[in-house]
LUMRO-747550 format. One record per residue: residue number from 1; residue in one letter; x, y, z of N, C-alpha, C, O, CB in turn. Coordinates in Angstrom, 1 decimal. Glycine has a CB too. Layout:
% residues N
+-----+------+--------+--------+--------+--------+--------+--------+--------+--------+--------+--------+--------+--------+--------+--------+--------+
:  nr : rest :    n_X :    n_Y :    n_Z :   ca_X :   ca_Y :   ca_Z :    c_X :    c_Y :    c_Z :    o_X :    o_Y :    o_Z :   cb_X :   cb_Y :   cb_Z :
+-----+------+--------+--------+--------+--------+--------+--------+--------+--------+--------+--------+--------+--------+--------+--------+--------+
: NUM :    A :      X :      Y :      Z :      X :      Y :      Z :      X :      Y :      Z :      X :      Y :      Z :      X :      Y :      Z :
...
+-----+------+--------+--------+--------+--------+--------+--------+--------+--------+--------+--------+--------+--------+--------+--------+--------+
This chain:
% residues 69
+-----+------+--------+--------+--------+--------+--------+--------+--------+--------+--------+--------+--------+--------+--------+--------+--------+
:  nr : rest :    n_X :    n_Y :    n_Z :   ca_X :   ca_Y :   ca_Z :    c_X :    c_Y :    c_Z :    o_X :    o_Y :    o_Z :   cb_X :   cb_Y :   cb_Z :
+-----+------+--------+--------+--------+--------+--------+--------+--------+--------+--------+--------+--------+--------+--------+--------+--------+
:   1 :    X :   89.8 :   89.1 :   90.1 :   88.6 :   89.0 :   91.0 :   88.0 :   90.4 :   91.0 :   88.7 :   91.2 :   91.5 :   89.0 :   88.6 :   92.4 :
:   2 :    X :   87.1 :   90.9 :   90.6 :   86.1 :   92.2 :   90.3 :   84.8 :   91.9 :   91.4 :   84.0 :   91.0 :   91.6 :   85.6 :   92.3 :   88.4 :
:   3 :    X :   85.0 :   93.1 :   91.8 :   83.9 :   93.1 :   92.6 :   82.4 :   93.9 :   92.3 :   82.4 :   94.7 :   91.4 :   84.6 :   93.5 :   93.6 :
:   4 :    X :   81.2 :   93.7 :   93.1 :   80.4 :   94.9 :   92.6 :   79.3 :   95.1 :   94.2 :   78.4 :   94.4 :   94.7 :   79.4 :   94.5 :   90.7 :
:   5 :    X :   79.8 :   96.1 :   94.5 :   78.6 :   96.4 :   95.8 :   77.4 :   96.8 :   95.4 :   77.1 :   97.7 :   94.6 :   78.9 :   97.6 :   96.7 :
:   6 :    X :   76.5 :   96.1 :   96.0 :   74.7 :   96.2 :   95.5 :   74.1 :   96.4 :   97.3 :   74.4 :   95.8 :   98.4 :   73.9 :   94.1 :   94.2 :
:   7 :    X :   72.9 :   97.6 :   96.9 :   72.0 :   98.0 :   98.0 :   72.7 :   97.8 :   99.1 :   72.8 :   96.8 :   99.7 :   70.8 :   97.3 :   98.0 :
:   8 :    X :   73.4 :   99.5 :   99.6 :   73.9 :   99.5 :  100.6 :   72.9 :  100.0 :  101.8 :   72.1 :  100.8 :  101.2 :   75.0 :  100.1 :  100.5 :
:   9 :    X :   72.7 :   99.9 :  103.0 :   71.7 :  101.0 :  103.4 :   72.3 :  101.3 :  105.3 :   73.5 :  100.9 :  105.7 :   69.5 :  100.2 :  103.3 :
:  10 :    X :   71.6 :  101.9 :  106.1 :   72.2 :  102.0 :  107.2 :   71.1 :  101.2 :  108.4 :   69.9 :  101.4 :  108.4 :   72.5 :  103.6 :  107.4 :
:  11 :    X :   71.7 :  100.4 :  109.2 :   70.9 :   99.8 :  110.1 :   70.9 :  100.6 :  111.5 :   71.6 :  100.1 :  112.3 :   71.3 :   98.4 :  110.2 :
:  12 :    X :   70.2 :  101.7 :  111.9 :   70.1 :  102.5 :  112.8 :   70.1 :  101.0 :  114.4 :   70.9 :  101.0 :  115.4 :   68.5 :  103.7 :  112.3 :
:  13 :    X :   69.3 :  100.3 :  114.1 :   69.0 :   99.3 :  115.5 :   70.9 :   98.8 :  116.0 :   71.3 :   98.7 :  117.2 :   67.5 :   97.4 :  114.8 :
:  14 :    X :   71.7 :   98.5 :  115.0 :   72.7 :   97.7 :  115.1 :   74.1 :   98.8 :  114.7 :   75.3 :   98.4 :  114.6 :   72.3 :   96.4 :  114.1 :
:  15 :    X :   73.7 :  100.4 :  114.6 :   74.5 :  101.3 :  114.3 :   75.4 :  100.3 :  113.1 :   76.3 :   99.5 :  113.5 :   75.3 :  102.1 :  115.7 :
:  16 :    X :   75.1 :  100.3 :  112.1 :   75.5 :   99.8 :  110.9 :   75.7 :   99.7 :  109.3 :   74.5 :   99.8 :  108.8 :   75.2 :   99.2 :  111.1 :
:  17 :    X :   76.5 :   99.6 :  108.6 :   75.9 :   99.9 :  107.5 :   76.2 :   98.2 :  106.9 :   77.2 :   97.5 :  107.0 :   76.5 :  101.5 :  106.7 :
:  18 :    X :   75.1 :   98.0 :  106.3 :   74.6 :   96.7 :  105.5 :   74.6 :   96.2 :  104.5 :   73.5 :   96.6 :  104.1 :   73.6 :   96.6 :  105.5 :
:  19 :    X :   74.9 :   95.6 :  103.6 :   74.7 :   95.0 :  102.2 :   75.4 :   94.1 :  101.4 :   76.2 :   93.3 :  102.1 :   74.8 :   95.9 :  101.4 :
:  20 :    X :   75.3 :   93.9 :  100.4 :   76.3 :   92.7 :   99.8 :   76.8 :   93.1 :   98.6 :   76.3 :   93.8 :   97.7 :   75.6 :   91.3 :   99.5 :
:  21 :    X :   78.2 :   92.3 :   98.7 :   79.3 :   92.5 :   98.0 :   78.9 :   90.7 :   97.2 :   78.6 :   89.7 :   97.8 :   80.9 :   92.9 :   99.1 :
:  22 :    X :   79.1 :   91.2 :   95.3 :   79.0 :   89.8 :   94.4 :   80.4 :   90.1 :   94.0 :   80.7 :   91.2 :   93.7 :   77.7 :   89.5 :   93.0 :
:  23 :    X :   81.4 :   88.9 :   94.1 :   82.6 :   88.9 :   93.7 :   82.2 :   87.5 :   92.9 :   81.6 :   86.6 :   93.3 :   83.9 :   88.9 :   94.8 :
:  24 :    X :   82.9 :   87.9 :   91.3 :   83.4 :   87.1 :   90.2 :   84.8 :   86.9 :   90.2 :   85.7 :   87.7 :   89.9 :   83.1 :   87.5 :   89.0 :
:  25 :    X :   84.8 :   85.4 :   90.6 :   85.7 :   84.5 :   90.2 :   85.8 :   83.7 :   88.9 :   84.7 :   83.3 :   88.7 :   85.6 :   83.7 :   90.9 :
:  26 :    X :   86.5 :   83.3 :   88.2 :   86.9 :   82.5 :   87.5 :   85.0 :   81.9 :   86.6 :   84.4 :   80.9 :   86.2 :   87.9 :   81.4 :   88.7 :
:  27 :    X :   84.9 :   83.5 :   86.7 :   83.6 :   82.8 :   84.9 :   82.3 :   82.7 :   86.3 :   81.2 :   82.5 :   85.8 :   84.1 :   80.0 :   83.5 :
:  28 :    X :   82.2 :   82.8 :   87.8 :   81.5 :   82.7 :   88.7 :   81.0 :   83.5 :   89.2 :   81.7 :   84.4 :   89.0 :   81.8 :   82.3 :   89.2 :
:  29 :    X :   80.0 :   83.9 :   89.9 :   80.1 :   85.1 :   91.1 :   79.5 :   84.4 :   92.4 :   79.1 :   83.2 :   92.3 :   79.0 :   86.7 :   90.7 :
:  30 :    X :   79.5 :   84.8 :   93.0 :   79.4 :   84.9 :   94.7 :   79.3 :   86.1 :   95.3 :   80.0 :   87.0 :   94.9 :   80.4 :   84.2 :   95.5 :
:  31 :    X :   78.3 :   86.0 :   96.4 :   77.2 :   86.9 :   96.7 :   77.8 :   86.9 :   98.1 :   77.8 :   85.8 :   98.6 :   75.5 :   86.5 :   96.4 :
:  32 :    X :   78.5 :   88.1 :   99.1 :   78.0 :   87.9 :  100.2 :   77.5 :   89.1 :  100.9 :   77.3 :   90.2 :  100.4 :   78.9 :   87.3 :  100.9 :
:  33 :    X :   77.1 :   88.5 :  102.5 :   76.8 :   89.5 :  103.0 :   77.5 :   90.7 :  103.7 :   78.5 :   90.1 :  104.1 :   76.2 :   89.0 :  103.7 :
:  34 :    X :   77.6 :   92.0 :  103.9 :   78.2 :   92.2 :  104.6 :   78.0 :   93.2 :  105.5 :   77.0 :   94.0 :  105.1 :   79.0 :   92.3 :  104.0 :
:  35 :    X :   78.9 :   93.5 :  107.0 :   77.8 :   95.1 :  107.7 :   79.3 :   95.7 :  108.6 :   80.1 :   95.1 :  109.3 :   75.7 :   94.5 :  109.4 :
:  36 :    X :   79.3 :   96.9 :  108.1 :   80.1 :   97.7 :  109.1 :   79.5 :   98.8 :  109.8 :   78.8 :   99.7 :  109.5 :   81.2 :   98.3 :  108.5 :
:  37 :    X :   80.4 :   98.2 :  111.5 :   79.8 :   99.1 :  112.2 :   80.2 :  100.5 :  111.8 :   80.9 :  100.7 :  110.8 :   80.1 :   98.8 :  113.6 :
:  38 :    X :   79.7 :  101.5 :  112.5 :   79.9 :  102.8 :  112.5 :   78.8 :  103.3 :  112.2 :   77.7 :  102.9 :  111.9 :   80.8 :  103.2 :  111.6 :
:  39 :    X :   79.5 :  104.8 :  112.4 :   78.1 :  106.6 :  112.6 :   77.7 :  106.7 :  111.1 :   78.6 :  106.7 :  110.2 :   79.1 :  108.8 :  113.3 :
:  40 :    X :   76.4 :  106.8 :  110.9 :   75.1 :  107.1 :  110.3 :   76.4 :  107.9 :  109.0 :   76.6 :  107.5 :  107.8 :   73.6 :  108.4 :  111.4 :
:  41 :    X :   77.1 :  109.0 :  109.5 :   77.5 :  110.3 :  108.8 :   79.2 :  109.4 :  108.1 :   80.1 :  110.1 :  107.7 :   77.6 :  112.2 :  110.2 :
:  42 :    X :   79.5 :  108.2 :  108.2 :   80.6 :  107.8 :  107.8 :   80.7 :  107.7 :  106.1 :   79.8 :  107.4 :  105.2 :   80.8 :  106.7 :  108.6 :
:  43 :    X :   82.3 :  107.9 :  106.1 :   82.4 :  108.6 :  104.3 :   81.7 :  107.0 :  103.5 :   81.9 :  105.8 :  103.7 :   84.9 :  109.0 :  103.6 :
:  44 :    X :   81.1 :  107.5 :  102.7 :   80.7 :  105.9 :  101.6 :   82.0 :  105.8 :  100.9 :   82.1 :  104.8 :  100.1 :   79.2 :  106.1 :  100.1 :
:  45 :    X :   82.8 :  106.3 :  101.0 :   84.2 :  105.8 :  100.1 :   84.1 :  104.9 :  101.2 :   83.4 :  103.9 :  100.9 :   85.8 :  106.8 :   99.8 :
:  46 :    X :   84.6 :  104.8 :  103.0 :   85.1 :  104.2 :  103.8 :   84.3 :  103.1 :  103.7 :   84.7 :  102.0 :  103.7 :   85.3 :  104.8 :  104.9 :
:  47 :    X :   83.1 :  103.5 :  103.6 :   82.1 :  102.0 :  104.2 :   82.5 :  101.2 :  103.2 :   83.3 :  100.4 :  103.6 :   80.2 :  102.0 :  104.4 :
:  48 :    X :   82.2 :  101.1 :  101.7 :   82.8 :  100.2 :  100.6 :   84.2 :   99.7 :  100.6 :   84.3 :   98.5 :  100.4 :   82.7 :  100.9 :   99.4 :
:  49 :    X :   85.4 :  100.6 :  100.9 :   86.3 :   99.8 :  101.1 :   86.2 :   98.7 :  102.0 :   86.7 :   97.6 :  101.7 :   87.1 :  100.4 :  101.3 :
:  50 :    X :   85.4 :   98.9 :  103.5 :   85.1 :   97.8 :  104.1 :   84.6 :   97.0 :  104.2 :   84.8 :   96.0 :  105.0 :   85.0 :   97.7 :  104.7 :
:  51 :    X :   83.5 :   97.0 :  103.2 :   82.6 :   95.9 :  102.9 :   83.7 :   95.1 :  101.9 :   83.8 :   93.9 :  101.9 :   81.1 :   96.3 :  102.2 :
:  52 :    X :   84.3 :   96.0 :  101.1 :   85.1 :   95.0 :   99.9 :   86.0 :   94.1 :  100.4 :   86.3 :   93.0 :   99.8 :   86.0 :   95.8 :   98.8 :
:  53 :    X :   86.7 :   94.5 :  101.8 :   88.3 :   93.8 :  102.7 :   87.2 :   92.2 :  103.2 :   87.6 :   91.1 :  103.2 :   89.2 :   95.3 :  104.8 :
:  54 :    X :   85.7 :   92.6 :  103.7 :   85.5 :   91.7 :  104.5 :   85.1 :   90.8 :  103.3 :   85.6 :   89.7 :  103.3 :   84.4 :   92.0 :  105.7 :
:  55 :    X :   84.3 :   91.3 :  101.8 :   83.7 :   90.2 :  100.8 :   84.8 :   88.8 :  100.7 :   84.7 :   87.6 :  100.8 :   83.5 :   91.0 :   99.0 :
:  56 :    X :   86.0 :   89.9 :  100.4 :   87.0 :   89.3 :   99.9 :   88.0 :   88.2 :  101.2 :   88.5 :   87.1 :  101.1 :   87.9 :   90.6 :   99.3 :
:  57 :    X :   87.8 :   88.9 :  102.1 :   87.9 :   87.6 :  103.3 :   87.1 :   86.7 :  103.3 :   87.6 :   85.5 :  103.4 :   87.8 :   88.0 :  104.6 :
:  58 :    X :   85.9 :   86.8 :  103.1 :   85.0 :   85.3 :  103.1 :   85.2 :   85.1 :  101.6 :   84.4 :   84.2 :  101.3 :   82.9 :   85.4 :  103.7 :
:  59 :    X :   85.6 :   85.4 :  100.8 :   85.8 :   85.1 :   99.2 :   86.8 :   83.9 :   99.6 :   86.8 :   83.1 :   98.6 :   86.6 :   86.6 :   98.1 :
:  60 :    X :   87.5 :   83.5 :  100.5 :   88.8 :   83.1 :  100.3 :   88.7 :   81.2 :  101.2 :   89.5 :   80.3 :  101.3 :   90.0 :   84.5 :  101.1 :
:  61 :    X :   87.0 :   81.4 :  101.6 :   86.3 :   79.9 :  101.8 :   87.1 :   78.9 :  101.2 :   88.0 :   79.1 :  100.4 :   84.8 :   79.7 :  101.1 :
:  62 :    X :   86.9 :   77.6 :  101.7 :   87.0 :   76.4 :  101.1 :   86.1 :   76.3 :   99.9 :   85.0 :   76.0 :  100.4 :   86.8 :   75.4 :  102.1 :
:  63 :    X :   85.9 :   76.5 :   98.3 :   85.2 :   76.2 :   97.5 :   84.3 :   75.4 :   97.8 :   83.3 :   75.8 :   97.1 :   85.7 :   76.0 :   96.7 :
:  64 :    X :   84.0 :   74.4 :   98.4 :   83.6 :   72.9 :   98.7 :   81.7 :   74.2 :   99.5 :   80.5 :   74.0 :   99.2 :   85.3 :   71.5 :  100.5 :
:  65 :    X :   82.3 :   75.2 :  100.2 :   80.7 :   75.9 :  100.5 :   80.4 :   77.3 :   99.8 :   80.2 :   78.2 :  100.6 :   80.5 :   76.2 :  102.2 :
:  66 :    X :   80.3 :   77.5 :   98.9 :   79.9 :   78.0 :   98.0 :   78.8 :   77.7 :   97.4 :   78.6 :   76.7 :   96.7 :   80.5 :   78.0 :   97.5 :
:  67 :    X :   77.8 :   79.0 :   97.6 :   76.9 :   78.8 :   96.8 :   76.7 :   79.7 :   95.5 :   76.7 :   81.0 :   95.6 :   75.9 :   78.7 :   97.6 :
:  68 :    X :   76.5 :   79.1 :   94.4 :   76.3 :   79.5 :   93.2 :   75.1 :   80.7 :   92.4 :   73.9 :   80.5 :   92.3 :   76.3 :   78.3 :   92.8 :
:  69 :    X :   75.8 :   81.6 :   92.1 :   74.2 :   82.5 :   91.2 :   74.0 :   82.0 :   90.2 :   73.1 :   82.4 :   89.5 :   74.1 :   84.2 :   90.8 :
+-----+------+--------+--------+--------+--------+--------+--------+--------+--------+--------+--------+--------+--------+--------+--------+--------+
């Protein structure tokens, strides 16, 4: 399962940082959304590892709702 984080940015209204994680599966990808809380000045190593724990938690759906790129 390989992952790839695209357009991350910071949501000042919701103290957040925002964007989506596309994980390829099996010849597939899937797109999701994702947002961690935390301060403006937090490490981008940290925020990507957490966007990647949460992609990969909703990665793990019933196939049956999946939507396809």
């Amino acid at each position: 399962m390989a992952t790839e984080i695209k357009n991350i940015w910071y949501n000042p209204a919701n103290s957040a940082f925002e964007g989506r994680i596309d994980i390829r599966r099996n010849g597939k990808s899937f797109r999701y959304p994702c947002a961690v809380e935390g301060p403006m000045n937090m490490s981008p190593a940290e925020v990507r590892a957490r966007m990647e724990v949460q992609a990969k938690r909703m990665s793990d759906s019933d196939p049956a709702i999946f939507s396809y790129l």
